[in-house]
Each structure stands twice: as C-alpha cells, then as structure tokens.
N, C-alpha and C positions, 0 to 999 in steps of 0.2 A: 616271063612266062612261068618261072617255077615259082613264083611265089603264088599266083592263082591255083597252081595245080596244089602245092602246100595245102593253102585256104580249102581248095575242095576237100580233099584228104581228110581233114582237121571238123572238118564239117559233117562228113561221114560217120570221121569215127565219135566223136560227139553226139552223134543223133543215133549211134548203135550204144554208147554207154549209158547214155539217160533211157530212153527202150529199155534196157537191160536193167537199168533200176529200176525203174517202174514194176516192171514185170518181178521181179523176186519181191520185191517188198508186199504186192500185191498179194503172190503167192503166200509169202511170211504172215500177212493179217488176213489172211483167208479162213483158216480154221474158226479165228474169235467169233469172223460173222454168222457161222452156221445156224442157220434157226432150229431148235429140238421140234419137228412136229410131234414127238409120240407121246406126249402128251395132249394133245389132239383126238388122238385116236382111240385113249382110255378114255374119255369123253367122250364116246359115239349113243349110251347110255342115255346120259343127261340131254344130248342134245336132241334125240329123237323123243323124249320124256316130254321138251319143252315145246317142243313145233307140234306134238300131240296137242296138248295142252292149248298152246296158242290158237290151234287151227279149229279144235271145241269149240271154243268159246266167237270164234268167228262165225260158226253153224248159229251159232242160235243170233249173233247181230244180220245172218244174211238171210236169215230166214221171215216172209212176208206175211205168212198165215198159221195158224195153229194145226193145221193138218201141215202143210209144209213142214214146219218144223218138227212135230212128231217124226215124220219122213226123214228129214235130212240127218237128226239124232241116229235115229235106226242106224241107216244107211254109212253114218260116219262109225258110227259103234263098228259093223260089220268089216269095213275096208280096213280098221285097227286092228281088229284082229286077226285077218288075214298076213296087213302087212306084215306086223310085228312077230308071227310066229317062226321066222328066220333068226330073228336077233335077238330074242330074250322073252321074256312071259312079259305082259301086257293085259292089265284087269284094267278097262274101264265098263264102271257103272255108274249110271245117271237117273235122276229121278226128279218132276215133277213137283215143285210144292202144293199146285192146286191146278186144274183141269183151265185148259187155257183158252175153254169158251164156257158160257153158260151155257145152261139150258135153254133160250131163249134162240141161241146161236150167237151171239155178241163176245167177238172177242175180247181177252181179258188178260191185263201183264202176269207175268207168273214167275218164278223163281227155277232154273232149273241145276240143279246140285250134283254134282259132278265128285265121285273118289274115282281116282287114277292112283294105281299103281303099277312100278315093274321092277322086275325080279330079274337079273341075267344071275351067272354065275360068279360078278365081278361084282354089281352092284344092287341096290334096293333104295327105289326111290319112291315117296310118294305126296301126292296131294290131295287137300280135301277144299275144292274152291265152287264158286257159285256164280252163273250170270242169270241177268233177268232180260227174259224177251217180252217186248210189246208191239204192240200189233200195227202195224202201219199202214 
C-alpha cells in the first residue's frame, strides 16, 4: 500500500513541477511577444487618406447614369468633408474631363480626376489619380 500512495504523491508532485514550468517560462517569453500597435495608430492619417481614396473611385464604378454619378460625386465629396473635419483637413476636388452626355442625350465615357489631399498636424499626404466612368 505505501508504494501506491508513494506513486500518487510522486505524481502530484510532478504534475505541480511541470505546471510550474510551463507557467514561468511562459511568463519569461512573454514580454518578446508583445505586438507594438502604436505604430498603428500613427497611421490612422494614411489609412483613412486610402479608404477615401479607394471608396472615390468605387463612386464613379457604382455609378449607372451620368446624372447618378454627377450626384453620387457631390454627395461623396459632401460626407468627406463632414467626416474628416474631426481628424485632420481633407481637400478633395474632382473634375470632369468632358460632359458625360451629349447633347443629343447619349451617354458618353468620361474621365473623372480626382486631387486629394490631407493635411493633419502629423502628416501631409496627397494624390493626383483618375478613373473613367462608362455608361452601362
């Protein structure tokens, strides 16, 4: 009987010293895994610069008509500048290469040019990019 109770014992204390390793070593390589977000966070600039940007250029592919799109332009122009006047200056200006109906009424592809830029007090970013809408 005391050699079972030994074995238990021996067993215990074995399953409390490996636990116990685990657990500091864990602890000891804890710190290397830390991930740095704030670098992250200095990037809130750029990243909102680019999802502008991205989401531009989405207006003028979701857009089905040349009044639509006039409209959806405006409209994206207007909600930029709302949003962004929390976080930083935000210029976007867009323009037209040529009227995207004739006279006739007959829609017509067109080029629309796009400068963005923004200004915070950390950074200054900008672009000068271009998509073409056609009429579908």
């Amino acid at each position: 009987m005391k050699f079972k109770s030994r074995k238990a014992q021996f067993f215990i204390l074995s399953a409390f010293a490996i636990v116990s390793i685990v657990y500091f070593m864990a602890r000891w390589v804890e710190p290397f895994t830390i991930i740095d977000v704030s670098e992250v966070a200095s990037l809130e600039e750029a990243f909102l610069f680019n999802n502008v940007k991205e989401k531009a250029i989405d207006v003028i592919k979701q857009s089905k008509s040349c009044d639509d799109l006039q409209y959806n332009l405006e409209e994206y122009k207007n909600f930029v500048e709302i949003y962004v006047i929390e976080r930083g200056k935000l210029l976007l200006v867009y323009h037209l290469t040529s009227p995207c109906k004739l006279p006739s009424g007959e829609e017509i592809p067109t080029v629309v040019i796009f400068d963005l830029n923004l200004t915070s007090p950390r950074i200054k970013i900008g672009s000068h990019f271009y998509e073409t809408w056609k009429p579908s």
